[in-house]
C-alpha positions as CSV (number, residue, x, y, z in Angstrom):
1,X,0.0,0.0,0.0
2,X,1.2,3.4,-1.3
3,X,0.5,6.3,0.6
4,X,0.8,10.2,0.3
5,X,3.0,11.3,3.0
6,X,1.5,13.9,5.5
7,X,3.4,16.0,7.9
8,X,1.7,15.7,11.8
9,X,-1.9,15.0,10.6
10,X,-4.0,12.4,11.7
11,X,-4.3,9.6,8.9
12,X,-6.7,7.0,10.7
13,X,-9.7,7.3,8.4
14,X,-7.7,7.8,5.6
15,X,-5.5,4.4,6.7
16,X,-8.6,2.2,7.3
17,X,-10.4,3.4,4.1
18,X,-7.3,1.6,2.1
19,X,-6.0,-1.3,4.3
20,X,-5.9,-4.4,2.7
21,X,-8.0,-6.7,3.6
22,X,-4.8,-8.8,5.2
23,X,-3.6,-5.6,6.9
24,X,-7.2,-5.1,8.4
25,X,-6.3,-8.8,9.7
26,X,-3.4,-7.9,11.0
27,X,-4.9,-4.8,13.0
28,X,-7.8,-7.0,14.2
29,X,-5.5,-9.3,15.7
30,X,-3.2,-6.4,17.1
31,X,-6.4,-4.8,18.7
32,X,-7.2,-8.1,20.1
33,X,-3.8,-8.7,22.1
34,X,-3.8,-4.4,23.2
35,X,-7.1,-5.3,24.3
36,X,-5.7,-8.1,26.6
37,X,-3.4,-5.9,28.1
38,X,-5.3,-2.2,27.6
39,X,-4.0,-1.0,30.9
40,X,-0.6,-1.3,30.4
41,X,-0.5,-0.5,27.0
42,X,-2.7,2.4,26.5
43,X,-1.7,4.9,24.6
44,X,1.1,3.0,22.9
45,X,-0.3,3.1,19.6
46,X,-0.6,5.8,17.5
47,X,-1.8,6.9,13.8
48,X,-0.6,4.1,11.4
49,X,1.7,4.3,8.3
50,X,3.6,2.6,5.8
51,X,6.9,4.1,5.8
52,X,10.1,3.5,7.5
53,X,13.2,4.5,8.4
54,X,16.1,2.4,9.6
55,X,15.1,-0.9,8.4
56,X,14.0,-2.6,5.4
57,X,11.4,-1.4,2.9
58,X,10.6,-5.4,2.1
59,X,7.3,-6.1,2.4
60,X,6.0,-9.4,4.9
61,X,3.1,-10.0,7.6
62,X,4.1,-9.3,10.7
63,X,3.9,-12.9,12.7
64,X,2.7,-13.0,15.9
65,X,5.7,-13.3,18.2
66,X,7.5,-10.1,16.1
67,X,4.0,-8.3,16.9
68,X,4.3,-9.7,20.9
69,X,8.0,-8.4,21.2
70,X,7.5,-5.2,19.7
71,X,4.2,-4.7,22.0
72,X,6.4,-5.6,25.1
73,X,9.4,-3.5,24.0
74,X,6.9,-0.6,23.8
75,X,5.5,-1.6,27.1
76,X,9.0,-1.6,28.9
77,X,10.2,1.5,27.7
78,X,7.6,3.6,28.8
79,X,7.9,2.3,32.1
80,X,11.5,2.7,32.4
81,X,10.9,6.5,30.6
82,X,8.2,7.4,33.4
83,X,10.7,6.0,35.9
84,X,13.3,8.4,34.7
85,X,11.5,11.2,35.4
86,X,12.4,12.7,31.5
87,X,9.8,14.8,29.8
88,X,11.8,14.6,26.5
89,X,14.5,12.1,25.3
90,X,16.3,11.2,21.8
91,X,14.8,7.7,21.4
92,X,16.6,4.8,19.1
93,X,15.5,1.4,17.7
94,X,17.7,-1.3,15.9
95,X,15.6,-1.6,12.4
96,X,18.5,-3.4,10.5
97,X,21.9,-4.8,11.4
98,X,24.3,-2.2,10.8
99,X,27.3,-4.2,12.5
100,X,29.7,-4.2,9.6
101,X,29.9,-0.7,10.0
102,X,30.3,-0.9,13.4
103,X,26.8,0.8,14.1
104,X,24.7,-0.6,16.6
105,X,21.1,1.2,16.3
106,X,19.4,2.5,12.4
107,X,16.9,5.2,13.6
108,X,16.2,7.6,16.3
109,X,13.3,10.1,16.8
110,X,12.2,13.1,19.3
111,X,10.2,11.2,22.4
112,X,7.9,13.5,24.6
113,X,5.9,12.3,27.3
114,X,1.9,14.1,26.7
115,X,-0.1,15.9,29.3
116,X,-1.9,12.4,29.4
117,X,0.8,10.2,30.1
118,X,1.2,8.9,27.4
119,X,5.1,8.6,25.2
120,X,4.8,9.7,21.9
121,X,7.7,9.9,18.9
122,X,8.2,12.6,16.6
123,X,10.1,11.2,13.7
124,X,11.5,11.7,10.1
125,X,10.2,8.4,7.7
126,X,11.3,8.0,4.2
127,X,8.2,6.5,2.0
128,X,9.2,3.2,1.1
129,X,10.7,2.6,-2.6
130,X,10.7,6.6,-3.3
131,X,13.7,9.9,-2.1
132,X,11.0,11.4,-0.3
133,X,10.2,11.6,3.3
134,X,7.8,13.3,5.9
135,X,7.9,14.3,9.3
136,X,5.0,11.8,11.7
137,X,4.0,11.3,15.4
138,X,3.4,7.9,16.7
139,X,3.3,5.8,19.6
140,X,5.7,4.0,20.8
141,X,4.4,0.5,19.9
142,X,3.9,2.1,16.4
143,X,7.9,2.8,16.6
144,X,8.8,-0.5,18.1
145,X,6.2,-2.6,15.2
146,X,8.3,-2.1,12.9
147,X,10.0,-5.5,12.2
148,X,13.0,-4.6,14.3
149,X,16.2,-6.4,13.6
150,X,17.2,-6.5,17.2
151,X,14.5,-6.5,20.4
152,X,16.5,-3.2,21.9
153,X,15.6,0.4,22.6
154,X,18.2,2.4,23.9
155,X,18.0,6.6,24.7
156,X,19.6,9.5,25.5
157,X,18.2,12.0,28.7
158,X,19.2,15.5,27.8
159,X,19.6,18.0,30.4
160,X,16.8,19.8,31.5
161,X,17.4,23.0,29.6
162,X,17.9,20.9,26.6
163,X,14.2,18.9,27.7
164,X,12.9,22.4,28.0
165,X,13.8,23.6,24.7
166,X,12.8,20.6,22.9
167,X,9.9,20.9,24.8
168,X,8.4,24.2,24.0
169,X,9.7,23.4,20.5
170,X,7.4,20.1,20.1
171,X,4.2,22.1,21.9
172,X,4.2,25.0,19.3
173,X,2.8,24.4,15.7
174,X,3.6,22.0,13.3
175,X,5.1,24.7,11.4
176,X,7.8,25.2,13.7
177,X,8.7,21.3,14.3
178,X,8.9,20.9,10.7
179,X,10.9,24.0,10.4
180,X,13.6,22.3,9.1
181,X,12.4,19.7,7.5
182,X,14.0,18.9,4.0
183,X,11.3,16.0,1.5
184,X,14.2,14.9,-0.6
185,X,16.3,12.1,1.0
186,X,19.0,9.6,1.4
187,X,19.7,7.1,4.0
188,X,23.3,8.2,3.7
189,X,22.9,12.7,3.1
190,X,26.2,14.4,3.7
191,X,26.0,15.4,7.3
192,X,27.3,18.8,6.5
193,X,24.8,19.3,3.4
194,X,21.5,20.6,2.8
195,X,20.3,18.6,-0.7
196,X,19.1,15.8,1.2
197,X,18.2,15.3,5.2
198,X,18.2,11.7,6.4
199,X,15.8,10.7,9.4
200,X,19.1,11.0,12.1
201,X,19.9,14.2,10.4
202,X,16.4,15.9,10.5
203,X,16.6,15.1,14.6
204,X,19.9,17.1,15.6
205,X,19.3,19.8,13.3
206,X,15.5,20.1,15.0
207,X,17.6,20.6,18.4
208,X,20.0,23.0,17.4
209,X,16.9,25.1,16.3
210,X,15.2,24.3,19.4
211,X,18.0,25.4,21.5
212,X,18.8,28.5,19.6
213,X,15.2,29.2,18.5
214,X,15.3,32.8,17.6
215,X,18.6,32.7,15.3
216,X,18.5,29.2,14.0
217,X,16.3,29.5,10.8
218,X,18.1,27.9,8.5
219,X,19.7,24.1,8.2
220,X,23.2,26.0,7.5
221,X,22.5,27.5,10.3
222,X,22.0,24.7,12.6
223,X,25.1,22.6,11.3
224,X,26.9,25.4,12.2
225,X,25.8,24.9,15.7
226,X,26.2,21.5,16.2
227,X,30.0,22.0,14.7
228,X,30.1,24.7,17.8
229,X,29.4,22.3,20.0
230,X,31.5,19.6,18.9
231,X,29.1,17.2,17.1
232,X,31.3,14.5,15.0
233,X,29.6,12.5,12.3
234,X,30.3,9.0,11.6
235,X,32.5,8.0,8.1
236,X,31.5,5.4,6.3
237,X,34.0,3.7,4.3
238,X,32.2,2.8,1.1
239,X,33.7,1.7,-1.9
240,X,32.8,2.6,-5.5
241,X,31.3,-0.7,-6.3
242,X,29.0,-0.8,-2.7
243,X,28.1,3.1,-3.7
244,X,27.1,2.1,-7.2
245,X,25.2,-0.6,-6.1
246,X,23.5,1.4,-3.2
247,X,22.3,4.1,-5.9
248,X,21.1,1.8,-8.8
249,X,19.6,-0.6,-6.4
250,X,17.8,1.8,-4.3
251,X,15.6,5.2,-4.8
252,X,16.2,6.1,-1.1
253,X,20.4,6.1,-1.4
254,X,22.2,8.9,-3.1
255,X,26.1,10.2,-3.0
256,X,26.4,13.5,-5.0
257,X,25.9,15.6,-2.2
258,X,28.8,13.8,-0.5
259,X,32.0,16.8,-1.6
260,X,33.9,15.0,-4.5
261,X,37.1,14.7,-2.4
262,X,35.4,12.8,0.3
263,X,33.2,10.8,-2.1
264,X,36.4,9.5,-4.0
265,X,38.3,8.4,-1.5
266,X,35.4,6.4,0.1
267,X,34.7,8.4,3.2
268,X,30.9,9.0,3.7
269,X,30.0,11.6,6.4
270,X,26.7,10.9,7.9
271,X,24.7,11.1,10.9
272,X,23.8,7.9,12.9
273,X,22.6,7.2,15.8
274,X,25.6,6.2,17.7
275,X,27.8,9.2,17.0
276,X,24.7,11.6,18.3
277,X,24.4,9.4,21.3
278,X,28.1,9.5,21.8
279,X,28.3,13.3,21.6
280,X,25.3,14.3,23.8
281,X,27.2,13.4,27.1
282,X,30.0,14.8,25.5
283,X,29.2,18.3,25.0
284,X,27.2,18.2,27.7
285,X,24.1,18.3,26.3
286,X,23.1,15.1,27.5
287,X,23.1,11.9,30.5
288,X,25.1,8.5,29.0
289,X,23.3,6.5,26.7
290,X,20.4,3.8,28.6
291,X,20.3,0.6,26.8
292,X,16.6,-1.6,27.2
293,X,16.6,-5.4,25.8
294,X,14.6,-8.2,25.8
């Protein structure tokens, strides 16, 4: 199922209206088992989607257990994020197994806890089998049901005044959130570009803007902050032959926004998860890393 990417808006009727009749299946059953465990898991779920980030765009059903898992990992995490006392925290998932790069987690999104209660993720997803992406808010068992290649959620608390920014940023308008929010995409965007903006990407440059809010306007602008403060990205070392294949075999991975230097000597500056984590408690900005498996 194909669907139009819509920044912050409620898709539910617009979901159900084209769910395949297996997908309707699959939600019946995944009503069934929130139903069984409603107290704990209320509020979990929010507005459905077909898009992804940090994993594979390969479509399968969902089996049981992988629904189960994902449902408890959603479960755990908001318990352990209520025990923490954190209003707002950099949230990451393992979608695919980025170990020969010596990258442990794929994807990570702004996650706020709501007047309610309840945890919800503010994310950057890439439409699967297209360069575009769109800015969504889900639940965490949304996050987490997303065919994860590793049970794991690991997070970063930032400080308070870093909470508080993020905070006031993520109350205001969608307009503001989505400031700096770039549709074109790549898995792999220069870290220190503006032609695409990767999901990882879209997050740090959200909180440089939230931090410096009134002189931040600009993606420039907030790469130039996060160099201030000392934010490394990670290098990938790709070759020509893995680049070509990644950009022939793939509508979501592009190089030529990588600077020619850098591009021909197989060094690939992008965002990931585990340098941001890495650099948080680094420059301050943030508590060490908390790590959650099943």
């Amino acid at each position: 199922m194909k669907r139009i990417p819509t920044n912050f808006g409620s898709y539910e009727t617009e979901y159900r209206s084209r769910m395949s009749r297996a997908r309707r299946g699959l939600r019946a059953v995944m009503h069934l088992l929130a139903a069984a465990t409603a107290v704990v898991l209320a509020g979990l779920f929010l507005f459905p989607l077909n898009a992804h980030a940090g994993r594979s765009c390969e479509e399968h059903r969902l089996a049981a257990a992988s629904i189960i898992k994902g449902m408890e990992l959603a479960q755990r995490t908001a318990q352990q994020l209520d025990a923490s006392g954190a209003q707002v925290v950099l949230l990451a998932r393992a979608g695919q197994d980025l170990g020969k790069y010596g990258l442990r987690y794929s994807h990570m999104g702004l996650a706020y806890k709501t007047e309610a209660g309840a945890w919800r993720v503010v994310h950057k997803l890439n439409q699967c089998n297209t360069a575009t992406a769109a800015i969504y808010r889900q639940g965490l068992g949304e996050f987490f049901l997303d065919d994860l290649w590793r049970n794991e959620a690991a997070w970063v608390v930032p400080t308070p005044d870093v909470q508080a920014h993020l905070r006031a940023a993520l109350d205001e308008s969608a307009l503001r959130i989505t400031r700096l929010h770039t549709a074109p995409y790549s898995i792999v965007s220069y870290a220190w570009g503006d032609r695409y903006q990767q999901s990882n990407q879209w997050a740090i440059e959200t909180l440089a803007a939230a931090m410096e809010p009134a002189t931040i306007l600009t993606r420039g602008q907030a790469q130039a902050w996060l160099k201030f403060k000392g934010y490394e990205p990670t290098t990938l070392k790709l070759g020509p032959l893995t680049r070509l294949g990644g950009r022939l075999g793939a509508a979501n991975v592009a190089f030529d926004d990588h600077p020619n230097e850098k591009r021909f000597s197989d060094r690939i500056e992008t965002v990931t998860v585990d340098s941001v984590f890495a650099w948080l408690p680094r420059a301050g900005l943030g508590a060490a890393p908390v790590v959650l498996r099943l």
